[in-house]
N, C-alpha and C positions, 0 to 999 in steps of 0.2 A: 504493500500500500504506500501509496506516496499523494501530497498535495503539492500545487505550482506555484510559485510564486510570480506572478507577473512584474517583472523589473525591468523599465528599458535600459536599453547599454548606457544612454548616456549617462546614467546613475552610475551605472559599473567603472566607468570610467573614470569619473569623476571620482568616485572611492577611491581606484587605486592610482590616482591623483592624489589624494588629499593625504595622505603619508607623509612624500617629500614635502607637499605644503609644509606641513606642519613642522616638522620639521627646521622647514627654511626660516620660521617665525623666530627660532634662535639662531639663526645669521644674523637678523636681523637687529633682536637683543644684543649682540656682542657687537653689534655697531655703534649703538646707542647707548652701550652700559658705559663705556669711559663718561657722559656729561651727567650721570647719576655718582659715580664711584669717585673721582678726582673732588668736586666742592666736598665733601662728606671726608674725604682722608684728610684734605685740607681745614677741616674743622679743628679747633685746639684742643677738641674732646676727644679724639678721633684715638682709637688704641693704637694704630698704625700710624705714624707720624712719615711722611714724604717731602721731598724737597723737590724745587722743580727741576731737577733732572732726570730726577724717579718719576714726576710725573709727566713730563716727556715719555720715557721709556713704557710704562705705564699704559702711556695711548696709544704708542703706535705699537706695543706690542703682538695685539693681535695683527695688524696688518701682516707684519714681518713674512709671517710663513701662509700665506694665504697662495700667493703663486706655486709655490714650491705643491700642495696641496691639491692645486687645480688639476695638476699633470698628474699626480698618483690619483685623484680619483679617475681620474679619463684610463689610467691606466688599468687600474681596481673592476672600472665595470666593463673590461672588454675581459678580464681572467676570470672574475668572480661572478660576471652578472651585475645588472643593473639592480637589480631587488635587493641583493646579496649586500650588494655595496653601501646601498642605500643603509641601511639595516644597521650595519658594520659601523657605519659612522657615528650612529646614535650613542653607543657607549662612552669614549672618549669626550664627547659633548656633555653627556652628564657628569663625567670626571672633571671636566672642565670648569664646569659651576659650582661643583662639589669643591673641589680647589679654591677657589674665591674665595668660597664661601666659609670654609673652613680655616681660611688663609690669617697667622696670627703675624705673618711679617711682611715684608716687600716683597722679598721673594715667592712668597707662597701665591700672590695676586700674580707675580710675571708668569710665574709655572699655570695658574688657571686662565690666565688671557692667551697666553700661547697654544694651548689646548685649542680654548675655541675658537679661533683666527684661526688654524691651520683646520680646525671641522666646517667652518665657512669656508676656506678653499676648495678640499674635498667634496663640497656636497654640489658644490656649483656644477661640475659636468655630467653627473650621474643624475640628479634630479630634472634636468631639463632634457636629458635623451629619454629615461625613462617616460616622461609626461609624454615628449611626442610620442614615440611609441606605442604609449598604450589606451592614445584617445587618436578616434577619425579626423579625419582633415578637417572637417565641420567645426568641430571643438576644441581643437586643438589649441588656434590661437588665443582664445580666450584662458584654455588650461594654462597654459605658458605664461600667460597675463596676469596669472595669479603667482605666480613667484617674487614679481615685482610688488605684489599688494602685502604679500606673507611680509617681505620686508618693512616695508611702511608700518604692517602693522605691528610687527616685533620693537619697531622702536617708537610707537607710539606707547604701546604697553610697560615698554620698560624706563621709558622716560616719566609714564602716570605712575608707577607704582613707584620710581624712585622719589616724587616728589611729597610719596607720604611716609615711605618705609625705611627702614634703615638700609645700608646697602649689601649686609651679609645675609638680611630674609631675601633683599631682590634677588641675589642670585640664589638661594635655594631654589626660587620658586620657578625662575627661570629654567632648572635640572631638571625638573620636568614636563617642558616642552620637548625633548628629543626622547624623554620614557614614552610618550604618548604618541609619538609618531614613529618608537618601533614599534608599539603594538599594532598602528594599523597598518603598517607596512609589512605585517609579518600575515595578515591575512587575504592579500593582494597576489596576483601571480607574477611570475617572473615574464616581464619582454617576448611577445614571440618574437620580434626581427634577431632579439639575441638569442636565443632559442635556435631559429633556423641558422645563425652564425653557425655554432656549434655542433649543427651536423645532428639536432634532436627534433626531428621534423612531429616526430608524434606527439610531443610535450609541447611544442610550440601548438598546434592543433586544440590541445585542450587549454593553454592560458587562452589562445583567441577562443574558442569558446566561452570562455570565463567572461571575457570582457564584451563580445557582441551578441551575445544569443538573450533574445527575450524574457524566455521561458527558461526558470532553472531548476531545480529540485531540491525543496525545503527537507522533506524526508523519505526516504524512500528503503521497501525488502527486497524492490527486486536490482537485479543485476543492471549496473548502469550503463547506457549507451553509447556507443562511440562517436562522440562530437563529427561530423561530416569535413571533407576537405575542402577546399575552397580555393576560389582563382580571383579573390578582390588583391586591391592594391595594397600596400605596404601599410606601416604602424600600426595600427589595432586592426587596420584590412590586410593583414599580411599575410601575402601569400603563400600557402604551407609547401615551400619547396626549398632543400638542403643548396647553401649559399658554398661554394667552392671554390676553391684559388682567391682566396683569399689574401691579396699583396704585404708585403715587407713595408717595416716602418719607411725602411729607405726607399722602396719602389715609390711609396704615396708622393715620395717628395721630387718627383718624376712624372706625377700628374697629373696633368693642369687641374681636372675633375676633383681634386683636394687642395694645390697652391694658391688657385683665384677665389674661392669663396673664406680661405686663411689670410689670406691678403684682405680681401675685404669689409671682413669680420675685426681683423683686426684694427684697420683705421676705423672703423664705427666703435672698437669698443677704445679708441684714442679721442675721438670726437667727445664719445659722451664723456670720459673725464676733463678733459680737458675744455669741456664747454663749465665747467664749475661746479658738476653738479651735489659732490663732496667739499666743495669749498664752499662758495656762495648760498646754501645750503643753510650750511648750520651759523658760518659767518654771518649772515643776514641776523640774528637773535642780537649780535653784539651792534649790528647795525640799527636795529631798532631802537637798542635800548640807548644811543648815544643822541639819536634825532628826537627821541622823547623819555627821559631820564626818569619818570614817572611810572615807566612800562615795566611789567615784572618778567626775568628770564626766563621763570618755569613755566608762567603765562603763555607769552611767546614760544614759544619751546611746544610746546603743544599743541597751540593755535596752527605754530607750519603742521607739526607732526599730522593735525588733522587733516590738514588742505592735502597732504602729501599722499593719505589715506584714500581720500575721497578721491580725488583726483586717478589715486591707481584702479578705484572700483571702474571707474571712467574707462582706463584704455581697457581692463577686458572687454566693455562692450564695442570699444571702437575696435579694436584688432579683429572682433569678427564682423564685421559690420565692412571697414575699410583694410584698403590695402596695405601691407607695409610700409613700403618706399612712399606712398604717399601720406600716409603718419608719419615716416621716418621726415621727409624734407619739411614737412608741416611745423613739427615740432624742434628743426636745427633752424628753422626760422624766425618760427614764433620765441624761439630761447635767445637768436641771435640781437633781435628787435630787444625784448625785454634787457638785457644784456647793455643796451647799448644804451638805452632808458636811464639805469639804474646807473651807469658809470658817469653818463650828463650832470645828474640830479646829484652826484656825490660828487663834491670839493676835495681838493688834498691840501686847504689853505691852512692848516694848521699842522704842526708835527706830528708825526706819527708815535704814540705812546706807548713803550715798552713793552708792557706787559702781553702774557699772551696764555689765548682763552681754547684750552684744550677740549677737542669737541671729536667724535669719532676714532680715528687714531692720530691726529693729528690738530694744531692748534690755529688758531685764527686771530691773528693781530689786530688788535686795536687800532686802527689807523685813519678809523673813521675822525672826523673834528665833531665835538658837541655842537649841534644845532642848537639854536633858540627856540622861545616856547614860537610856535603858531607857523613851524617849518613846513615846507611841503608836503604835499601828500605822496607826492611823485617817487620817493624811494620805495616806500609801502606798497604801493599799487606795483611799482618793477618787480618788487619781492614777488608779490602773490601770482603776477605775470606769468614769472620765471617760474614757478613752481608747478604750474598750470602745464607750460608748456614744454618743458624739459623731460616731466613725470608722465606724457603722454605718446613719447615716443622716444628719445634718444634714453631716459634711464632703463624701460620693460625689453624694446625691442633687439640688441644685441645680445640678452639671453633668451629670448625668445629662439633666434634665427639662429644659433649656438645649438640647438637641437634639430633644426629644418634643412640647414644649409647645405650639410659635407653627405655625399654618398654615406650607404653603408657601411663600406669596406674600410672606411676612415674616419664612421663618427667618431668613437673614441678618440681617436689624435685628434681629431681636427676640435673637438669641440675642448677638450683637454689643454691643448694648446692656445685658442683663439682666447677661453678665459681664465691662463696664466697672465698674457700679454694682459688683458683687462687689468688682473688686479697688481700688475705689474706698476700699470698706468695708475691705477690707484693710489697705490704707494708715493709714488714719483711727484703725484698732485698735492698730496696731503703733506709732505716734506718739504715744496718749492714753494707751497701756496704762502706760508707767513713772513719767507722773503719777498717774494714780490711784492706783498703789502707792505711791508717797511719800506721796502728802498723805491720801486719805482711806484709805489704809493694804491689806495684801491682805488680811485679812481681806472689809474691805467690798467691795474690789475683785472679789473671788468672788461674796458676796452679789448685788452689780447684773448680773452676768454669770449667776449664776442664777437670775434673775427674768426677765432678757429668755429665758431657755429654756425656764422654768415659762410667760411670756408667749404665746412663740413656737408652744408645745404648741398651745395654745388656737387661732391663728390659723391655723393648717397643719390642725387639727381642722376648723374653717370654711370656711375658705377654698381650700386646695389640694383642684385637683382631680385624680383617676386618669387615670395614663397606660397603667399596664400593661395589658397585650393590648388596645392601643390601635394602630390605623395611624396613619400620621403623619398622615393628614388628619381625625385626631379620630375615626374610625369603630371598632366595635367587631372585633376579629381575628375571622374564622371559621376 
């Protein structure tokens, strides 16, 4: 005896989506945990007492090993599986907060940042191949559009709860963001396309079963059915037939089919750093609060975190809705405008002020001059521009297209690779960013930042190609 359960796929999919989501919510967290942990050690109450070199070291620690990270997991889920990998990462992530949080010295905080900077690495290439994978071209881009929202909201969460809580409950509570997205990632199936990599055409057969079939079977005595074979296209449509000849790391780098969308993947994911979107960002809170000295940080601070939020629920719906490239120039535009707004409206007539406002893994100079009461609106409004328009296509859509882009036979490198160089660019931003503000001031510092996005327009106009209603082996969706 058995009863059915009617469940459309796109539910199933969506489930075994929502794992890496979850997950990613403490990527997210550990981006935002340094502007909760740093005011708080810096307190004279604080049982850990820091200097600012420790809290330098402190912020960008997590960055440090996030590249490094990106490559072993690209590497992790072409050996182990995309699920596998997925899975695998959640432990050290808990260790990671547990660390922190347990942490009675400096050192104890560097050993738990480092943790989870290098599990934000790791989970970047494994969680956006798996998503494509194992949702239709239909949904896909909105699936993928949720990676960039899991972030937003990870540090919108962790920046709310640091404003009320101490910061060794935040990160307990944080550890169990990645317990709760193994468990659901442990009930999800593994990748068919990696599946049929591996020459296990029957097991791939029953995960796509898993993920497209209507009807499934809640309980059942009698002997179960053999899921039927199929000739649909790739990722959750993939076709149950054993993938062979399989190329050499070195042959890929002989192919154009792998070097031109490495190539292009990587100036977009140079574009979106370097349009500000880690500097300008979080720097804009210290911007606020210098044009109206009345403004509270954590206010602020939350006010973006939500625009940032909302704004990502926004490009899920656009990424299915509209095309890439055309969000993609949309948004290197609309950020390059805002960009250019916000560098007008801010003066560098006054000297740039020492101190410096540690925020992600990296810190943001005071450089701005205090306004007077009844300044303009015009920086505020650039702010919310910028945040608008940058969160709607250059932050979601390079890890988006990071799972779309490379052939089969080279996702893992290609996407492995594409977001090393990302958080490479990362790093490089968040390090260069509070010199440029001292020396050649934020005025100009906005300017160069919106000429590479006025730049960026132009190249993503040329160069990026469409993925939407695209399979993953480049063919057009029917």
């Amino acid at each position: 005896m058995y009863f059915k359960l009617n469940i459309p796929p796109v539910f199933k999919q969506m489930f075994a989506a929502s794992g890496p989501l979850i997950v990613t919510l403490s990527s997210g967290m550990t981006v935002g945990f340094s502007a909760v942990l740093l005011p708080q050690l810096k307190n004279d109450r604080s049982a850990i007492r820091i200097d600012s070199h420790q809290e330098s070291w402190i912020a960008s620690m997590a960055a440090l090993p996030m590249a490094v990270g990106s490559v072993l997991g690209g590497i992790s889920m072409d050996k182990l599986g995309r699920k596998t990998t997925n899975m695998l990462i959640c432990v050290p992530f808990v260790l990671g907060w547990t660390a922190v949080s347990l942490a009675n010295d400096v050192e104890g905080v560097y050993v738990g940042r480092l943790l989870t900077g290098l599990c934000t690495g790791l989970l970047g290439p494994p969680s956006a191949v798996y998503i494509a994978e194992v949702t239709e071209q239909r949904y896909r881009g909105a699936a993928l559009a949720m990676i960039s929202f899991s972030v937003s909201a990870g540090i919108l969460i962790v920046h709310t709860m640091g404003t009320f809580l101490d910061w060794r409950l935040v990160s307990a509570l944080c550890s169990v963001i990645p317990f709760a997205g193994y468990a659901l990632i442990w009930f999800t199936p593994e990748s068919p396309v990696w599946l049929l990599d591996k020459g296990r055409a029957e097991s791939a057969e029953r995960a796509k079963w898993r993920l497209t079939a209507a009807t499934s079977r809640a309980l059942s005595t009698d002997k179960p059915q053999r899921p039927p074979a199929t000739s649909s296209p790739s990722g959750a449509d993939a076709t149950v037939a054993v993938v062979v000849g399989k190329p050499s790391t070195c042959q890929c780098f002989t192919r154009a089919s792998f070097l031109m969308p490495l190539i292009v993947l990587s100036a977009f994911f140079f574009i979106q750093q370097f349009s500000g979107v880690n500097t300008v960002a979080f720097y804009s809170v210290t911007l606020l609060k210098r044009i109206s000295p009345d403004l509270n940080e954590y206010h602020c601070t939350m006010a973006l975190d939500v625009i940032r939020l909302a704004v990502s629920v926004m490009a899920c719906g656009l990424t299915k809705k509209y095309n890439r490239r055309s969000l993609a120039i949309v948004s290197a535009i609309g950020t390059c405008l805002s960009l250019l707004c916000l560098a007008v409206s801010v003066s560098d007539t006054t000297a740039a002020a020492g101190a410096q406002e540690t925020v992600i893994a990296a810190a943001a100079v005071h450089a701005v001059p205090t306004r007077p009461k009844g300044a303009s609106l015009t920086p505020i409004l650039s702010i919310v521009s910028y945040m608008v328009f940058v969160n709607i296509g250059l932050v979601p859509l390079p890890w988006i297209m990071s799972g779309e882009m490379f052939p089969a036979y080279c996702r893992e490198l290609g996407s492995g690779l594409s977001t090393c160089f990302g958080f490479v660019m990362f790093y490089v931003v968040i390090q260069i960013s509070p010199y440029m503000l001292a020396t050649v001031g934020t005025s100009m510092t906005f300017y160069i930042f919106g000429t590479v996005s006025g730049a960026g327009a132009v190249f993503l106009y040329l160069c990026l190609p469409e993925t939407k209603n695209k399979t993953l082996d480049g063919g057009d969706a029917t």
